[in-house]
N, C-alpha and C positions, 0 to 999 in steps of 0.2 A: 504494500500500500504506500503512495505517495507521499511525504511529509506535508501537513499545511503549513502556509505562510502566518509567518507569528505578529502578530500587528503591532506596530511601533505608536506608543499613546507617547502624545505630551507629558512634562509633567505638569501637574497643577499649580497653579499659584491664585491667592487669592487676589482681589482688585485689592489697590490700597484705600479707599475706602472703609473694608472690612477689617483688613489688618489690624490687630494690635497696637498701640502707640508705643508700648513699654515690655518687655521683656522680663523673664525673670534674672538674667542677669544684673539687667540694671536696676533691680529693687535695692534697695537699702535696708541693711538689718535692721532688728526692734531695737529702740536703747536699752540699756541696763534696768530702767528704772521699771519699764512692764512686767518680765517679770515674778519681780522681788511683790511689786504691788499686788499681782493675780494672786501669788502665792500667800502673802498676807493678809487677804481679801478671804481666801478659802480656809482661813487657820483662823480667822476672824468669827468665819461664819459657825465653822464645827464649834466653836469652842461657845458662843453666844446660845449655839445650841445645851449642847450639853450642861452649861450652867442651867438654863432654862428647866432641863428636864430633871436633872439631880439635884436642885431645890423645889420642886414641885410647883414649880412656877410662880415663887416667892422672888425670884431675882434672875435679871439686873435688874427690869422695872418692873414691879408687880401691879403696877396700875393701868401697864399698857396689855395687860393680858394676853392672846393669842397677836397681835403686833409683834409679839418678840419674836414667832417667828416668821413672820416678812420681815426681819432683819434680820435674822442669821441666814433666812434661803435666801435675803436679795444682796447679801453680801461675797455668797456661792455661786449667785448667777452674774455680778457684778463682776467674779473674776472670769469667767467663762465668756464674756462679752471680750474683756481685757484677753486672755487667753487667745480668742479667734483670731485675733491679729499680731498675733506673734509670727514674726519670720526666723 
């Protein structure tokens, strides 16, 4: 049997229009200070917890009630925000 002829394609490029502006080369790493912050953001939140629940919800604020925790989780999610933009 005959060999068929093997088709020569372009290759692709996209229009520069589409193209990217930025590259990952030319990103710039996170500063130091992200982070040191995410991480004490999340040692923040555990530990606001944990008081919360091993004083029976007597402290830090016992006035704020269930508050305490939207602030230990939004101290969790605060670094998780911080975190997504780590390079």
């Amino acid at each position: 049997m005959p060999k068929s002829q093997v088709r020569k394609k372009k290759v692709y490029t996209p229009p520069t229009d589409v193209r990217p502006s930025g590259t990952a080369a030319t990103r710039k790493p996170s500063p130091i200070w992200l982070p040191i912050t995410a991480v004490s953001l999340i040692v923040f939140g555990i530990a606001w917890l944990v008081v919360y629940y091993l004083s029976e919800t007597d402290y830090p604020v016992a006035s704020w009630g269930y508050w305490n925790l939207a602030i230990g989780f939004g101290g969790m999610v605060g670094s998780l925000a911080l975190l997504s933009r780590w390079r």
